[in-house]
N, C-alpha and C positions, 0 to 999 in steps of 0.2 A: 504494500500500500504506500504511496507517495503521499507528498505533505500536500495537503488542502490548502487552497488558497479562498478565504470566503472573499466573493465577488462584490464590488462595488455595489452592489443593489442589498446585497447580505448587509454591507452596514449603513445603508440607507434606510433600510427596515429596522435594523435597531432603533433607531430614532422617530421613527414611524410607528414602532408599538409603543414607545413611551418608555422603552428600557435607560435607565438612568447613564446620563454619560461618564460617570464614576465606577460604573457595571462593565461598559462595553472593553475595554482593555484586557479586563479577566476572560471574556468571554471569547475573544481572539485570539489571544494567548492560549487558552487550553485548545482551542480549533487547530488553527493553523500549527503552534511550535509543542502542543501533549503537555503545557503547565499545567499541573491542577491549580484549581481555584481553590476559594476560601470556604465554609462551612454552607453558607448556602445554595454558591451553584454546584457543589457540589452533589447533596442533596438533591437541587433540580434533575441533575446529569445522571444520577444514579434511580430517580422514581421513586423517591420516597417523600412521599407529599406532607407528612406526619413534620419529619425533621424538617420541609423546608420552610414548613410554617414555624416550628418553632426556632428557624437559625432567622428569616426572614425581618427585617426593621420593618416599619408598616407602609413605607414606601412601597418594597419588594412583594411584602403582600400581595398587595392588591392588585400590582401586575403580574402573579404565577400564570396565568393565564398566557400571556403574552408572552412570556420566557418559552411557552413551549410552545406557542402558534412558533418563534422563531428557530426555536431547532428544531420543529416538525418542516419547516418551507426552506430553512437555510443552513445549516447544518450536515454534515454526513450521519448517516442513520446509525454508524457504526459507534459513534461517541457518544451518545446521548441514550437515553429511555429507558433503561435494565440495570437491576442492581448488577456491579460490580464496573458497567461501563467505563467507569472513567478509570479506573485503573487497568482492565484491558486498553484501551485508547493511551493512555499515557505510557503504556510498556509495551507497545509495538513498535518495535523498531523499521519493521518492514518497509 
C-alpha cells in the first residue's frame, strides 16, 4: 500500500463539515504520514462511539457526525471504522 495523499477537495471538506481547524492537522497527519492522533480521533478511527464521547470537548461532540461523513467520503476505508484500525494503519509499512 502507498502513502495516500488526501486531495484538495478532502481538505476543503474538512472545513465544509465544520471540523475545527485545530483538528484538521491531526487528521492529515494520521492519513497521509500513519501518526496516530490524540484520544479522540482516535476513538473516532477505531469505532468506538462510547470513548469518543467521552474523550470528545463539546465542540467535537456535536460534530461526531461529520468526522465520519469525512472519513466515510475522504478517507481510505482501510484507516478508519474497526476496532484496532489505527494501529493496523499506523504499522503498515507496505
Amino acid at each position: 500500500m502507498g502513502k495516500y495523499v488526501i486531495t484538495e477537495k478532502g481538505h476543503v471538506k474538512m472545513a465544509e463539515y465544520g471540523i475545527p481547524a485545530r483538528m484538521r492537522g491531526a487528521l492529515v497527519r494520521y492519513v497521509e504520514d500513519r501518526i496516530p492522533p490524540g484520544h479522540f480521533l482516535s476513538a473516532v478511527i477505531n469505532n468506538d462511539l462510547s470513548e469518543a464521547c467521552a474523550r470528545a470537548d463539546e465542540e467535537n461532540k456535536r460534530l461526531l457526525p461529520e468526522y465520519v461523513m469525512w472519513f466515510y467520503n475522504w478517507a481510505p476505508r482501510a484507516c478508519w471504522g474497526y476496532p484496532g484500525a489505527m494501529k493496523e494503519w499506523c504499522s503498515d509499512e507496505t
